[in-house]
N, C-alpha and C positions, 0 to 999 in steps of 0.2 A: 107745441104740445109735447109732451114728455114723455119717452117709450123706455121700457126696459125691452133691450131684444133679445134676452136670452129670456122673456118670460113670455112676451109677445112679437107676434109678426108684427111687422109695419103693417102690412095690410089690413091687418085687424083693426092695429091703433090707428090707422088711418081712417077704416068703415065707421069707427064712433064717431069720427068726428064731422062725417059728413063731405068727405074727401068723394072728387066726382074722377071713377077709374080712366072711364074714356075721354078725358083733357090731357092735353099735353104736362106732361110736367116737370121739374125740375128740382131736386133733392142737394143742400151742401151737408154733409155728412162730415165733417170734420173733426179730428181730435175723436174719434170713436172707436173706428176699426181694430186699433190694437190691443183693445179691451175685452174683444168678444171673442167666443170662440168660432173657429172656422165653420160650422151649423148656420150662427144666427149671421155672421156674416153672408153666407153664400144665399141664406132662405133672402136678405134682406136686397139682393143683388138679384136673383131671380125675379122676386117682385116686379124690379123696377125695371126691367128685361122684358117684362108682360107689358107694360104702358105702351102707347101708343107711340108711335114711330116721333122724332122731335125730343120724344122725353128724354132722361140724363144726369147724371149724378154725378159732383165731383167730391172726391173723398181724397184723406189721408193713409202710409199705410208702414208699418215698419217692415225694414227687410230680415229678411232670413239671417240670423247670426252668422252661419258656415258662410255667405254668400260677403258678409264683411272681410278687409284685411284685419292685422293684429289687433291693429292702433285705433281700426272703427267698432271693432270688438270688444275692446275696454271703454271709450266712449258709450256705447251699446250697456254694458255692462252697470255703467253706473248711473246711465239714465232707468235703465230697466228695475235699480236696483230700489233708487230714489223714488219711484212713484208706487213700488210693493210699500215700501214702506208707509206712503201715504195711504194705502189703503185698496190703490187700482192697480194690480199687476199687471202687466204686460202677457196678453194671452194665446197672440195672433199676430204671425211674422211669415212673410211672403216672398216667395220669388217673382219679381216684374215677370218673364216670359209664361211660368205660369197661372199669373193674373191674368193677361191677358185673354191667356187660349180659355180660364174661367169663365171670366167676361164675355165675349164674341160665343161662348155656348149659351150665357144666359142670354143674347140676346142685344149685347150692346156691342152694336159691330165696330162703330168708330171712340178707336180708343186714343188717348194721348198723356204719357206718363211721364212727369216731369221726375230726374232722379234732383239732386241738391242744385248740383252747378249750373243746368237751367234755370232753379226756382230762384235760385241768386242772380242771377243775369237779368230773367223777366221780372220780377218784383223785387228784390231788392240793393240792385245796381247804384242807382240813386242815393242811396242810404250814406249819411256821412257819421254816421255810430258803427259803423263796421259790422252790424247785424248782420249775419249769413244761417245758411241752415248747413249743422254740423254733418263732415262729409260720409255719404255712405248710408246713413241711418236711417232718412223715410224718403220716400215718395208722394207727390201730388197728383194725381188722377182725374181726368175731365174724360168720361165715358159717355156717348147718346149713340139714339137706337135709331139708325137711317132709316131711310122710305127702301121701301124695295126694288132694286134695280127692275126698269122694264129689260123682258127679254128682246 
């Protein structure tokens, strides 16, 4: 189903559709985040912080320019530059430690953020094309909302 999230919540575009709130659930959000501005992003992360304990979301996420070296900065630069000119600018860049502390306020306590060199290692290790994700530039995101510790 197809959402604009700077015009809609998810939860709205979800309610059309007959989305059941109290299920567990599961969201790949990918190739999105750096699109939006920090609003529809954090409203769309709140949401999914309200579901039910189980639920979870993994998304993509670009990092903070200042937080790159030179050489991830020009990289940066001209991926940033390439997709304005497609039409989708680049709108939304993030620091990991304050993702996180975002995160665990909405709600999603267990968090796990893969930066490059991880996401090379775990997917694609194997690879004999030499495919890698260029260093520095996004992160991978596996967030869910645990059950509540008994005291």
């Amino acid at each position: 189903m197809p959402a604009n999230f700077e015009e809609q919540t998810l939860c709205s575009a979800l309610q059309a559709s007959g989305f059941q709130r109290d299920k567990v659930s599961f969201f790949s959000w990918l190739g999105v985040t750096p699109y939006l501005t920090a609003w529809s992003a954090l409203a769309t992360l709140a949401f999914i912080g309200s579901l039910p304990a189980g639920s979870g979301v993994v998304f993509d996420y670009a990092i903070e320019r200042s937080s790159l070296n030179s050489e991830e900065q020009l990289a940066m630069d001209a991926l940033a530059s390439r997709v304005a000119r497609a039409g989708e600018p680049f709108r939304l860049f993030l620091d990991p430690r304050a993702l996180e502390r975002m995160l665990k306020a909405a709600g999603l306590s267990e968090v796990k953020d893969l930066g490059p060199a991880e996401i090379d290692a775990r997917y694609l290790a194997d690879r004999t094309d030499g495919l890698r994700v260029a260093a520095g530039l996004a992160h991978l995101v596996n967030a869910r909302i645990c059950p509540a510790k008994a005291n």
